[in-house]
N, C-alpha and C positions, 0 to 999 in steps of 0.2 A: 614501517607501519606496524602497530598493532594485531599480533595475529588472534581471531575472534572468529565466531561462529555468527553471531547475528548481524544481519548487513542493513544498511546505512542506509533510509530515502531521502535525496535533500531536494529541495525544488529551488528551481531554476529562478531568479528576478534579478533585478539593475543590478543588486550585490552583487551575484556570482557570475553575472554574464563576462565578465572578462578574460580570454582564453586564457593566461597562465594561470589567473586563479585556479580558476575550474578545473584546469589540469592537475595543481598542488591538493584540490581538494579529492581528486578523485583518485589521486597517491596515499593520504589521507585517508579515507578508507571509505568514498561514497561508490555505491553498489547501482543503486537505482536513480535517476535523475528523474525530478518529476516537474512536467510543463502543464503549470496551471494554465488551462482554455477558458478562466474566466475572464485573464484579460490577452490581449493582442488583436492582430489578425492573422488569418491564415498563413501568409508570406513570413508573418514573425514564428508562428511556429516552427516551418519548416526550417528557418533560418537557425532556430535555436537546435533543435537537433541535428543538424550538421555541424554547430558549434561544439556539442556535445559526444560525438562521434569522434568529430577531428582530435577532442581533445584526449578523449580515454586512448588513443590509437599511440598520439604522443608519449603518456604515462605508460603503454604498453599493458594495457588493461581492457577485459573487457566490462561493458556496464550496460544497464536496463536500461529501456527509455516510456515512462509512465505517461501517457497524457490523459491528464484529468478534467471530465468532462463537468462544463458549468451546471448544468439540471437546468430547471424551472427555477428564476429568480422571483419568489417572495422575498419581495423587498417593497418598499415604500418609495416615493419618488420624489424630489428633490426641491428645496428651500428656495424660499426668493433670496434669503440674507444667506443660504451656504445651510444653515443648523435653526434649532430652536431652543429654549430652556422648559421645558415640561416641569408642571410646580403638583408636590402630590394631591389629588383633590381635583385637578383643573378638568373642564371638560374637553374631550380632543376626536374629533372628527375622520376616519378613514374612509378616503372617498375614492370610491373607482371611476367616476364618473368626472372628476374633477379633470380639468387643464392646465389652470393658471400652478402657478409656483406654489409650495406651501408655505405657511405662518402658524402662530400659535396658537388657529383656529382647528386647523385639520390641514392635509396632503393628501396628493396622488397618492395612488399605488401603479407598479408594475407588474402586481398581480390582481389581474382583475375580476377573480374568481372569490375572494377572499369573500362577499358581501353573500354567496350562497353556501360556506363552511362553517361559519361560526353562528352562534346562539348568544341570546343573553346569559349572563353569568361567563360568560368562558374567558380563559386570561392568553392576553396575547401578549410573548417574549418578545420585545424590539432589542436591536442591537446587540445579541447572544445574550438574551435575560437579564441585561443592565437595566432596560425597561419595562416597568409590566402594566399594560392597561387589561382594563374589565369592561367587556362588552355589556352596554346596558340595552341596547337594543339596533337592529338593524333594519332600516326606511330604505327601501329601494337598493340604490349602487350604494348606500352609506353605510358606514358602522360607526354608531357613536358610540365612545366610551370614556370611562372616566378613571382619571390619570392614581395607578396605586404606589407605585415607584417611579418617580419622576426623574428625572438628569436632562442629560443633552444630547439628543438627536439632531444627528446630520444625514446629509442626502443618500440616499440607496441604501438605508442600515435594514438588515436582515428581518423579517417578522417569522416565530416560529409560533404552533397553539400548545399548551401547556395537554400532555397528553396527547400529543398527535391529533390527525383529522382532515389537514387541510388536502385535497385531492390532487394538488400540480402532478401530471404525468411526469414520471423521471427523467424522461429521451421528448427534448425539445429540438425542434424544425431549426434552432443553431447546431446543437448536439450532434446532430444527425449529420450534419455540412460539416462539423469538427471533425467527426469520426473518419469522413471521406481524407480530409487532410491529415488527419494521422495513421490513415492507411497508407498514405503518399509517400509518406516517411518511415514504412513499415514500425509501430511504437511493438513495444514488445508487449506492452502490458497497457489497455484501456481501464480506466477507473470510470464507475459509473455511480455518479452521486442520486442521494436519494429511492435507490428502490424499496418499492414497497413489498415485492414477492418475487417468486419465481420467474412470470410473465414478461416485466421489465427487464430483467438478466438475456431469458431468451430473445426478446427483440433485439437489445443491442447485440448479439454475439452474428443473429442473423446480417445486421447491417452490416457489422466489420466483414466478417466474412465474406460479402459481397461485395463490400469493398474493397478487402484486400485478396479478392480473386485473381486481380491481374498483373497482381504482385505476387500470386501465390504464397500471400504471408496469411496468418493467423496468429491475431495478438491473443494472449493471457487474459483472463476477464474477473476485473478487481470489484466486486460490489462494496459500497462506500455503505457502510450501517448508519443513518443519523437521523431517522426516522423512528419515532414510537412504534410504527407499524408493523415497522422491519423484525422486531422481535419475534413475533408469535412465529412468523415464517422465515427463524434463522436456516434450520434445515433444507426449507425446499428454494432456499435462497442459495445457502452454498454449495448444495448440487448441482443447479444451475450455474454455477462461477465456477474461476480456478482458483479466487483466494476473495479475502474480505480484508476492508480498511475498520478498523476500528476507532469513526471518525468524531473523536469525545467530543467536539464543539456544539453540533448542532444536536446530539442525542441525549448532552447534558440540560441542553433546553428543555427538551422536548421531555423528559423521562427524570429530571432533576439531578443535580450536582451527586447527591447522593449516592444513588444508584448505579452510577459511572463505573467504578470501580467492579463489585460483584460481576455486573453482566461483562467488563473488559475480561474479567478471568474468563468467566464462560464461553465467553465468543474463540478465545485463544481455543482452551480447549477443547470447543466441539470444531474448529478446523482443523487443530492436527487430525483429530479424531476421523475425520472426514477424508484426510490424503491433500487438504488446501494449504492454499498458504495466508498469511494473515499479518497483518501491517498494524501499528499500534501507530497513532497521528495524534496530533493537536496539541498545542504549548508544553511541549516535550523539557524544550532549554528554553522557554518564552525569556527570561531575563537576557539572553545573552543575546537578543535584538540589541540593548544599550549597554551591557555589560560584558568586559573579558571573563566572567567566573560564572559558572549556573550557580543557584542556589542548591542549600541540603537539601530540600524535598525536591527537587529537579534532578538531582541524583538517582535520588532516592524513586523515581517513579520509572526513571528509566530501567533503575535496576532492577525494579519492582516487574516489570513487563518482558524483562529478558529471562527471567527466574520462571515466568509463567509460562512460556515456550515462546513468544511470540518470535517471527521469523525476522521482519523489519521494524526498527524504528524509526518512524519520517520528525525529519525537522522541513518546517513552512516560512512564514517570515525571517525565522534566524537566520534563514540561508540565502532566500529570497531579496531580503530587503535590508536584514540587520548589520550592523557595526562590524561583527567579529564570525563571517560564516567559515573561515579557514578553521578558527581556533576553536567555533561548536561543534565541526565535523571532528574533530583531533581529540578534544573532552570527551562525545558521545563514543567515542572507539574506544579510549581509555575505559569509559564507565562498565559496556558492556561486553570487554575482554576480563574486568574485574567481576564481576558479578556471574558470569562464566563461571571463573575457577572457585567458583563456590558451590556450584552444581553441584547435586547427585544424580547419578548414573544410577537406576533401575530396572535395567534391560531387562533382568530375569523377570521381574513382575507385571512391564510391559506385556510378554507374551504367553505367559497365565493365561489361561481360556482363550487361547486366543487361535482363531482357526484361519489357515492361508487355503483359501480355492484357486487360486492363478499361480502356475507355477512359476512367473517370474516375478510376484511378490515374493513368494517362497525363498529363492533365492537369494532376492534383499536382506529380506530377516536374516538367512541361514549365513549371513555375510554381516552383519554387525552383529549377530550374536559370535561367533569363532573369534571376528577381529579382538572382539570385548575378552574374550578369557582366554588368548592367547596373547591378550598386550601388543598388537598389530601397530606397525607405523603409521599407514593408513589404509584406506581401502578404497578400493578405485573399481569406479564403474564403465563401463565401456557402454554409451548411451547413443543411440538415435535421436531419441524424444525428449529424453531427460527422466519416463516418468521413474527409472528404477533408483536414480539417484532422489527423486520427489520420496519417495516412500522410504529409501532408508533416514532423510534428512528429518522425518514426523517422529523419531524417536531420539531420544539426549543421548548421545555419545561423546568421550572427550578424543574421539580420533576422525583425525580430518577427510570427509570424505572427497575424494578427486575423480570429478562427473568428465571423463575423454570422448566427443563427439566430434563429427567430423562435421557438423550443422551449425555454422554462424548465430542463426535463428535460436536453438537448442539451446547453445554456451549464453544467451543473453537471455531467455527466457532462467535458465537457470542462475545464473547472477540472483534473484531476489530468495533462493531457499537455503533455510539455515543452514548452517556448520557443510555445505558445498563451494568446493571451488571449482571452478568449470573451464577445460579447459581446448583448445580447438585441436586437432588434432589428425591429419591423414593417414588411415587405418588401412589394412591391406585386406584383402577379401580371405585372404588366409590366415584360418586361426591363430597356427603356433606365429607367424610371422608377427601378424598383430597383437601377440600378446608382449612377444620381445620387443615390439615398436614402443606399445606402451611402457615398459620396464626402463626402456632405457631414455623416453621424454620425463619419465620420474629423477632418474639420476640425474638426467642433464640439468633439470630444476633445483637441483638438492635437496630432493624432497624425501628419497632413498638416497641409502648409500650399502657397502656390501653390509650382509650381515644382518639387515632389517628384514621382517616379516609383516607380508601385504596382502589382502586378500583381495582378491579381482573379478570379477564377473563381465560376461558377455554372452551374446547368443550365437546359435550354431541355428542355419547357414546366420555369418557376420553379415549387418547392415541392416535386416529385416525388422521394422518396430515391435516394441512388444513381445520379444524371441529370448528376452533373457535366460536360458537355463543351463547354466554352467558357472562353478563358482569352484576356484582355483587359490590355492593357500603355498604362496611363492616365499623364499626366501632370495635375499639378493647377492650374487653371485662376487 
């Protein structure tokens, strides 16, 4: 395997459901599994993450498990013939009120809200902006508009409004019954599509948590950006979360192709910034659904996103459903173990003005800063929670950080943060014992050997969360 700092989301479909695949791929270098909740039932999800468990256990790996929650389906509702040919100019009907099948008059919608969000003049994106109609006016349940980019629309294809607007609450009465089943299956990490602000973050984190009370789990909470709205309140969105999806399909609608780009840098940036983590998504290796090779600018984007910190890159259909999901997972590890060793390391300018009030940030820092100028093997954190290895992983280092917890939960939660490996571990309540336990699960790995210099942190008394304050500069014996 490729060894690399940025870790690998691939989701879960007919492609990869086959246990040795999935096991090859997650040898291969997938970190995070992710179970799209737009389609299945319940019993399949749970099905899948048992598939997913058994099979990292096999590879001798540990891995995340994502379950990503459908939102509010704007979508349109389905054809008498399957599809239509929309001709530019034609007039064309959105009707919430409708029953019957659609034709090349007008259709259902599945959102039935749609007839009190829009206005005349406003343009609505059908099928990720392949379609653009213009609201000429809205009668009742109807929006009639007249067709500006026309193609082929088939059944359930997406409607997004140019600019944002439309009100679907985020957390839909399925969403909420998903959440319960992927607390059944304790998920490591819930993605929540669509929020519009802070609000929506805190309601789902409350559901899970109540849901996974009697699991005593607590998943990760991924806010999916793909809302015009979601900008103004990136801040009081990723406070409210532990990480954000940076989900280009539906924000490229919404906010235009163009813009994609600039605000991906920013969103990277203001989550490290933050202590979050942050997931870069959508037609990442899209060619490589029908083709063995990505193209140069699919290279090129992925390496573009690893250069900007991002922590994961997810691949969707290619893994899901396409031709070649072994040989995308294998590409994408090559790309971004390449793009990697082109990094610069700026620790020192990193902590310029930079002021630490928790003395177990403190620590962090004062442990990739030593690792960094004395040229360390690696540096290994001794973690309850994860959160000391979360904070050294928000700054570029090219030394491997090794997160030792003795929390199942912990080591999978930490799976999706950059340049950590995570690894399980039974720690003894005695410092000096625990420090040699650790030292030598290092050598036993070949991760040290004599003669290398490590720098190690843990907290006094051992096991207490949040106790980080001690940092230890070992040589190996």
């Amino acid at each position: 395997m490729v060894r690399r700092a940025t870790k690998i989301v691939a989701t879960l479909g007919p492609a990869s459901s086959d246990p040795a695949l999935l096991e090859k791929m997650i040898r291969a270098g997938v970190n995070v599994v992710r179970l799209n909740f737009s389609h299945g039932k319940a019993q399949d999800h749970i099905d899948r993450a048992r598939l997913v468990r058994e099979a990292a256990q096999r590879a001798g790996r540990e891995v995340a498990i994502m379950a990503d929650l459908q939102g509010p389906k704007i979508r349109v509702g389905k054809f008498a013939e399957g599809k239509v040919m929309l001709e530019n100019g034609a007039k064309f009907i959105l009707d919430a009120s409708r029953t019957e099948l659609g034709d090349l008059q007008g259709v259902g919608l599945d959102y039935k809200e749609l007839p009190r969000d829009v206005k005349p003049g406003d343009l609505l994106l059908l099928n990720d902006g392949l379609i653009v109609l213009t609201v000429e006016r809205v009668q009742g349940e109807q929006v009639h508009t007249v067709v500006k980019i026309g193609g082929e629309l088939s059944n359930n294809k997406g409607i997004n409004k140019q600019g944002g607007g439309l009100t679907a609450p985020a957390l839909t009465g399925k969403d909420m019954e998903d959440i319960k089943t992927a607390m059944a299956f304790q998920a490591d990490y819930l993605a929540v599509s669509f929020p519009k602000n802070a609000t929506d973050m805190e309601m789902a984190r409350q559901l899970a948590n109540v849901a996974g009370a009697e699991f005593k789990h607590k998943p990760g909470l991924i806010a999916k950006i793909e809302r015009a709205e979601a900008i103004p309140h990136l801040e009081e969105i990723l406070r409210a979360s532990d990480g954000i999806m940076v989900a280009r399909g539906d924000l490229a609608v919404e906010v235009g192709n163009a813009a994609v780009p600039a605000l991906q840098k920013r969103m990277i940036k203001l989550a490290r910034e933050f202590d979050k983590v942050v997931i870069t998504a959508t037609q990442m290796m899209e060619s490589m659904i029908t083709n063995p090779v990505p193209t140069r600018a699919e290279v090129s984007d992925v390496a573009n996103a690893v250069l900007d910190g991002t922590d994961a890159v997810m691949l969707s259909a290619e893994t899901a459903a396409g031709k070649y999901p072994l040989e995308t997972v294998e590409e994408m590890a090559k790309i971004c173990a390449a793009a990697e060793a082109a990094e610069t390391v700026e620790l020192d300018a990193d902590f310029t003005g930079q002021t630490f009030t928790r003395i177990d940030q403190t620590i962090a820092m004062g442990a990739l800063f030593t690792a960094h100028h004395l040229g360390a093997k690696a540096i290994v954190a001794l973690t309850e929670s994860g959160s000391t290895a979360l904070w050294m992983s928000r700054h570029r280092i090219h030394i491997p950080i090794y997160a030792l917890t003795t929390k199942q939960a912990s080591q999978r939660r930490m799976a999706l943060y950059r340049n950590v490996r995570p690894l399980l571990m039974d720690t003894s309540a005695d410092r000096d014992t625990a420090l040699a336990q650790a030292e030598s699960h290092l050598k036993s790995r070949g991760i040290v050997e004599p003669g290398d210099v490590y720098a190690i942190t843990c907290g006094m008394p051992m096991g207490s969360p949040g106790g980080t304050n001690m940092l230890q500069i070992c040589r190996v014996a």
